[in-house]
N, C-alpha and C positions, 0 to 999 in steps of 0.2 A: 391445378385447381380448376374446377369446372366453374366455365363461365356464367356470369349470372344473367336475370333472366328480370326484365322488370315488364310487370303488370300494369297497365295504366286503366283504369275506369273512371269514366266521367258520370256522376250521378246528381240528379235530380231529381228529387221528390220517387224514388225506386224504394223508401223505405220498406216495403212489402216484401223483395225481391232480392235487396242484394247480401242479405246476409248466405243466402243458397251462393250467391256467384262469389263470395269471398270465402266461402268455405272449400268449394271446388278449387278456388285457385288454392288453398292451404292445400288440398289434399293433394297437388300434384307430387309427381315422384321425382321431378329434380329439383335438388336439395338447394340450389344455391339462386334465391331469388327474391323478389320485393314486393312491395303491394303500393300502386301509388292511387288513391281514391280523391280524386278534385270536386268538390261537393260543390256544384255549380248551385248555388241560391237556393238552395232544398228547404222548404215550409211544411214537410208532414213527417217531419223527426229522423228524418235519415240521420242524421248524423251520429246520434243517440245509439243507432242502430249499429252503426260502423264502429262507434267507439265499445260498444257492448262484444264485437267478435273479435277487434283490438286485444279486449284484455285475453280472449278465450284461446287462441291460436297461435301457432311459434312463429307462421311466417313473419318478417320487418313489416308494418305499415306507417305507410304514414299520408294523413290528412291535410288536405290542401283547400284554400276558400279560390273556389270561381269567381269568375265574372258576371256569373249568369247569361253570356250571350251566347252559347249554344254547344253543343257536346266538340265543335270543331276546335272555337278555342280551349276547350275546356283538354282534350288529348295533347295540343299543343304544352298550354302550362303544363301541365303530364309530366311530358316529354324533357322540357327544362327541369323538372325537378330529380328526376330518376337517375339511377346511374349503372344500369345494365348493358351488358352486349350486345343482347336481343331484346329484343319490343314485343313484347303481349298485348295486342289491344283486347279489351274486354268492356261489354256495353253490360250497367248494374241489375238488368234482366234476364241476361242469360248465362250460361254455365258453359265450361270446362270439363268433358272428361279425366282422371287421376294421368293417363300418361302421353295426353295430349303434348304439350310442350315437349318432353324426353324426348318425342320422336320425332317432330319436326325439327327440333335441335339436330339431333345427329344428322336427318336429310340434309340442312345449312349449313353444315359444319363440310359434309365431305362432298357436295356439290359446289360450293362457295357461290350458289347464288343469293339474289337480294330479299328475295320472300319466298318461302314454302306454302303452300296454299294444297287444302286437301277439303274432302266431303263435309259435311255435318248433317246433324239431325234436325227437323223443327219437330220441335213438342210443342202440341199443343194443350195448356193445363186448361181443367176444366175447373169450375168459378172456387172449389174449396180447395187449388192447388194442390190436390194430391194425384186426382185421377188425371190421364192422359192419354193419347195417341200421338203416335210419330211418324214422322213419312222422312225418308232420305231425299237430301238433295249434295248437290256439285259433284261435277264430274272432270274429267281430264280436259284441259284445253292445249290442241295442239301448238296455236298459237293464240296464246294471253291475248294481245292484244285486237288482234282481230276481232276475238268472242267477247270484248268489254265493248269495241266501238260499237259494235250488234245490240249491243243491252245487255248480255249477258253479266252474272256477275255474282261473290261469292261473298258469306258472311265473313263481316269485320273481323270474328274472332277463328275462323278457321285458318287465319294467317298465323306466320310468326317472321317479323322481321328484324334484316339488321341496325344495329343503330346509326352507320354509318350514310342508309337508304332512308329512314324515317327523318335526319336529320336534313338531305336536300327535297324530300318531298314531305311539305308540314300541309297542315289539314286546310284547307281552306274555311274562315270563322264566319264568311259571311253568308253559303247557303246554309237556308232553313231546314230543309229536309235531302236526301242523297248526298249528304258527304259523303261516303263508301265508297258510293261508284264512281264519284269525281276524281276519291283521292288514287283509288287503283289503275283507273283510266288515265291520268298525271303519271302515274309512275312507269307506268308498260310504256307509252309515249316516250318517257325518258332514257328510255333503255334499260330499265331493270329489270333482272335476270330473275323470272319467275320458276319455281319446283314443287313437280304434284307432289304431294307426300302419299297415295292412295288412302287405301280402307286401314283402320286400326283405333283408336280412340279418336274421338271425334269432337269438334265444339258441340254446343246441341243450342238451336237458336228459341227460343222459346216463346211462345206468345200465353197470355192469361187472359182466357176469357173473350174481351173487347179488345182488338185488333189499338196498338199504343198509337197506329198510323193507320189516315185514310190513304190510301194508296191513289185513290182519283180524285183526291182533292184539283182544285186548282192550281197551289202550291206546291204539288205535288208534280203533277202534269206539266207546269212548265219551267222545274228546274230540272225535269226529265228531258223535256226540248233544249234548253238550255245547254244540257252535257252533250247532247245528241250535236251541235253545233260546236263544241270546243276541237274535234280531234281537226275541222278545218282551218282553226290556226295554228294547232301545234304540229299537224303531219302533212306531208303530200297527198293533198286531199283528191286528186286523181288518181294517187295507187289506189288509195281503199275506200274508191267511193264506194262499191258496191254493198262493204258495210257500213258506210256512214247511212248511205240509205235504207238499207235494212232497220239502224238504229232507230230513224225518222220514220217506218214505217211500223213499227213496236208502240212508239208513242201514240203515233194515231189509233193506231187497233185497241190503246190502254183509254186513249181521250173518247171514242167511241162509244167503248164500256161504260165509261163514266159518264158519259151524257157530257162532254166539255167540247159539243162540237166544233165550236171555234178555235179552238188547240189541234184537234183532228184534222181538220182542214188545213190550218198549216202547216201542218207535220205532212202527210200528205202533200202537201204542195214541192216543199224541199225537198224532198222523196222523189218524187218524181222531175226535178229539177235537175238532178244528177244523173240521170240515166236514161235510156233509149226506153221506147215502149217495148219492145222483147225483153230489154233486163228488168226492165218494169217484170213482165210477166213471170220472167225466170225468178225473180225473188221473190214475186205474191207467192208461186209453187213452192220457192223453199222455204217460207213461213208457213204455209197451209201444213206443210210434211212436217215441220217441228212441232208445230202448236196445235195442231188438231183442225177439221173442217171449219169450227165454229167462229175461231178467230180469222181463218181466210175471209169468212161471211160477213165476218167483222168489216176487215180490211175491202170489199166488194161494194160492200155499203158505204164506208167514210169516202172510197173513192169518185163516189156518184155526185159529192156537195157540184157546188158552183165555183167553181175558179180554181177547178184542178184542169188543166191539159185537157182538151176535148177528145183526143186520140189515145189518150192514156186512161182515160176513162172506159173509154171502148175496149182496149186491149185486154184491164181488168174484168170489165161486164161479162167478156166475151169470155176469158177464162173459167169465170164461177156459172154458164151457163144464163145470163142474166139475158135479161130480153131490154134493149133501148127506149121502147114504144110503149114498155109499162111504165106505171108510177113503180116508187119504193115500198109502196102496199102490195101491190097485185107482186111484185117480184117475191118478196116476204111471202105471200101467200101459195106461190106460185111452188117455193120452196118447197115449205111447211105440208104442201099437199102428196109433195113427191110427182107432179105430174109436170110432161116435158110441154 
């Protein structure tokens, strides 16, 4: 008998949304699986909505009342309710391609690692939900963990894991926003066995419209510092400082963007805490090569506050071409002019 396969979604006020993501999960192509939908405190008829594609669909569902305190515990009750082999997480916004699961199953099956993890799509719908555009994102990680301590990191539902891994690593209920990245950065930590599954049906992560998260909140920004800080008590945080620092230096170039300078500057400070002024430089150059000039210019900038390193400031300056004896204007200008 082919092993089953249980779906967990945690849903709040997604009435708009998740009848597309329960249908996709129906349409998948292996036959033997569950729908577990925990309607964490929903007030704009979700539920109505779910019980409506209940009646319509062959896959099992079944409804669960949240706690309302956030989609962490809400995957966790999930998890207690279900009774599959493998774990589908699925967020009530986005979708499933038909033989998404099928092939990550079989990658799990005959690798026996803890999570298969492969690309997806972001669509983006536009405001009547029909019209779109897609861009591809995730790619191969040589090493899982490395590339999460760095920031790096991949949608919730491009995974598919085991029950036996979901069960020692449970979601954390009490951050606000990036459970994801905490929960997959926990796990590679713990030594589980991550597998690309490559190109072939894919999650598709979807946004409508108005973005469901500010990404530069301040809630935002320092539960991202906050992760950026966990791999130093769970790992030998002199093996990999050099990505821990990279992670703290992502943060600042994101707190920058957002205007959250006081975040920036911390972030930045830790960063440079860890590392020599050469590695300093050698990792401003490996962000600039990832992320484009714009965000080194980023990073050039946040490096300049007050209470970073005075020689680690200079190392930066000196890299992006910056002059000491200007202000942050005439530098900016200086840019912007193209003249040396």
């Amino acid at each position: 008998m082919t092993p089953r396969v249980s779906i967990i979604i945690p849903c709040r006020d997604h009435g708009d949304y998740i009848e597309r993501a329960l249908r996709s999960c129906d349409a998948q192509t292996h036959p033997n699986k569950e729908l577990i939908v925990v309607d964490d405190g929903s007030v704009d008829g979700s539920e109505e909505v779910i019980r409506s594609v209940q009646r319509d669909i062959s896959t099992p569902l079944k409804i669960i009342s949240g706690s309302g305190t956030g989609p962490g515990a809400a995957r966790n009750l999930g998890l207690d309710e279900s009774t599959g082999h493998y774990i589908q997480w699925l967020d009530a916004d986005d979708l499933i391609e038909p033989q998404k699961i099928e092939q990550q199953l079989k990658v799990l099956e005959k690798s026996e690692a803890d999570i298969a993890y492969g690309p997806w799509k972001t669509r983006r719908y536009q405001r009547d939900f029909v019209h779109y555009y897609e861009d591809q994102n995730g790619q191969y990680y040589p090493d899982v963990l490395e590339a999460l301590i760095k920031g790096n990191w991949f949608a919730v539902h491009a995974t598919l894991c085991t029950r036996s891994m979901t069960q020692e690593i449970l979601w954390d209920e009490e951050l606000p926003v990036l459970e994801d990245a905490d929960y997959w950065l926990r796990a590679a930590a713990a030594g589980m066995r991550f597998e690309y599954t490559g190109m072939g049906d894919q999650a598709i992560y979807c946004r409508y419209g108005i973005p469901s998260r500010n990404e530069m909140s301040r809630d935002w920004l320092r539960t991202r510092l906050e992760i950026n800080r966990k791999p130093l008590s769970l790992l030998d945080s002199e093996r990999h400082r050099h990505s821990i620092a990279m992670g703290f230096l992502g943060t600042s170039e994101a707190a920058y963007t957002g205007r959250q300078f006081d975040i920036a500057r911390t972030a930045m400070s830790e960063a440079v805490e860890m590392v020599s002024n050469e590695e300093l430089r050698v990792l401003t150059r490996e962000r600039v090569g990832s992320f484009g000039s714009l965000g080194g210019m980023g990073l050039a900038l946040v490096s300049v506050f007050r209470g970073i390193r005075a020689s680690a400031r200079t190392a930066v300056m000196n890299l992006f071409g910056m002059d000491e004896n200007l202000s942050l204007k005439e530098n900016l200008g200086k840019r912007t002019s193209g003249s040396t």
